[in-house]
N, C-alpha and C positions, 0 to 999 in steps of 0.2 A: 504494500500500500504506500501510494505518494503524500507528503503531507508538503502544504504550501507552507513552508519555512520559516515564509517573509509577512506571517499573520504573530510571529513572536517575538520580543524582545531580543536583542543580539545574544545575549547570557545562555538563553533556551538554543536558541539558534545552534549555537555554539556546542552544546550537548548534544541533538539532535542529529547534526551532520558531521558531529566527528568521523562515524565511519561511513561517509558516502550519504546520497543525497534520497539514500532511503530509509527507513525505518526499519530496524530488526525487529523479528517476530516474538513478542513476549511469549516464558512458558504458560500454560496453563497452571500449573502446580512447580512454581521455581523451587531447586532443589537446598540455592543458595544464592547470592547475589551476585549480579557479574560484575567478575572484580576486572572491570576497567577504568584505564584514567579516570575519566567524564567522571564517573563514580566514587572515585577518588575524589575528587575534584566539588565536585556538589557535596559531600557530606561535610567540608568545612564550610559552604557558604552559608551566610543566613539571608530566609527569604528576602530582603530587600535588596539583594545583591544581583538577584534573577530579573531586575527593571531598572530604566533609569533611575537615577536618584530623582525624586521627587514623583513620580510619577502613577507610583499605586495610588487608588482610587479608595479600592476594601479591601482592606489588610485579609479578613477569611478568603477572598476568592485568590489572594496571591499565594497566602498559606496552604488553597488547596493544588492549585498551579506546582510548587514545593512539591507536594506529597504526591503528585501524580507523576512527576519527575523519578523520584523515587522508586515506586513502583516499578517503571519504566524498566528501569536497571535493576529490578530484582531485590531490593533493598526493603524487604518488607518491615523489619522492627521502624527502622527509622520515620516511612512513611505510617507508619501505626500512631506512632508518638506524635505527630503533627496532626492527622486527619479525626484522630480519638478528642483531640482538644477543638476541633469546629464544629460550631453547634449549628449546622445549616442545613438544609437537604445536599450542595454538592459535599458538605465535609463528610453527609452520613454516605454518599455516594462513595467517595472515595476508601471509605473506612470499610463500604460492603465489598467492592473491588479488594481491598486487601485481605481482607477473611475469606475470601472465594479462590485468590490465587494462597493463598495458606493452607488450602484442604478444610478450614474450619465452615463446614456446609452450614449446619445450621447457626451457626453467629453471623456467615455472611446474608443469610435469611432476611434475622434480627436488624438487622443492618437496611437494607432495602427495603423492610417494613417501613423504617422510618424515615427512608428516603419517600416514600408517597411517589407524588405526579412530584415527574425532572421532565424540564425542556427538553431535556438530551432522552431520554428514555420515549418520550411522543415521536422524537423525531427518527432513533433507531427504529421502531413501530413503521414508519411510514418510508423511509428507505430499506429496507428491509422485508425482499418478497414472502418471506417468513414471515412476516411478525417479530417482535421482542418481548417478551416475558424474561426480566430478570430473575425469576423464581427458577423457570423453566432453565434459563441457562446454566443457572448454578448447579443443577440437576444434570443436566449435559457435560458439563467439567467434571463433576463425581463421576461420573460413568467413565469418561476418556478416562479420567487419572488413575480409574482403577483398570485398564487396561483395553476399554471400548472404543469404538471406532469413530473415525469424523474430528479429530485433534486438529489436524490442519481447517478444517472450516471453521475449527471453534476456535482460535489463536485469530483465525482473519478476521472473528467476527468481536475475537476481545477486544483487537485492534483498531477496528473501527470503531467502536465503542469510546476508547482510552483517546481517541484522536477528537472526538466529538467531543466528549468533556471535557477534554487539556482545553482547546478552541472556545469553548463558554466561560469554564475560569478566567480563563487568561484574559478575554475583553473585558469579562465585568470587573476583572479586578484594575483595569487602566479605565474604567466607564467614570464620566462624571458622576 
């Protein structure tokens, strides 16, 4: 999947196309974090360091920007500790993304319970000749992880997902 680059701050930028001008395939169930630079590299920053100086709008939607990052690279504790502390639907989003790529099914559940109606969850629904049921997909990860089939659809369709979301954070957190 192609991600338009030039919708994020140069910091993300920068992360994003370390290796080339595509995005690697998140696992469904990471075993451990990928330990690259980039990765390196983000877990000394602190969130205002991912925008211009001055230029965050809502500290939670930069903070989830942060934890989605995270994720990204496998880095589940870290992105836990940030996204556990926003109290919003995308921070409850990102925290259900992180208990789903953890193998923890049902706390990712709990999680998108309280995620409710997300913009980005309407709009998977409606790109998506499928349908989107977060319920359902989390069911769908349990199954690959335990050795079922369709992993590769389900990775492209995290992906699209993780790409939707980053792209809503990221504006509202620079939105006046």
């Amino acid at each position: 999947m192609t991600i338009g680059v030039g919708d994020f701050t140069e910091p993300i930028r920068a992360f994003l196309t370390a290796e080339g001008d595509r995005l690697r395939s998140m696992p469904l169930v990471p075993s451990a974090p990928s330990e690259v630079p980039q990765l390196a590299e983000l877990r000394k920053l602190k969130t205002d360091r991912l925008f211009p100086r001055g230029a965050i709008r809502s500290r939670d939607f930069a903070r989830c920007v942060h934890a989605g990052l995270l994720l990204y690279f496998s880095a589940l504790d870290e992105s836990h500790t940030i996204s556990q502390g926003i109290h919003t639907t995308s921070g409850s989003y990102w925290h259900g993304i992180m208990h789903r790529q953890e193998g923890d099914w049902s706390n990712a559940k709990y999680w998108f319970r309280r995620v409710g109606r997300h913009p980005v969850l309407d709009q998977l629904a409606t790109e998506s000749a499928m349908g989107w049921d977060p319920f359902d997909f989390i069911d769908q990860c349990r199954t690959a992880a335990r050795g079922g089939r369709g992993e590769a659809r389900l990775r492209e369709r995290q992906m699209q997902e993780w790409v939707l979301l980053m792209r809503y954070c990221h504006r509202r957190a620079l939105a006046a």
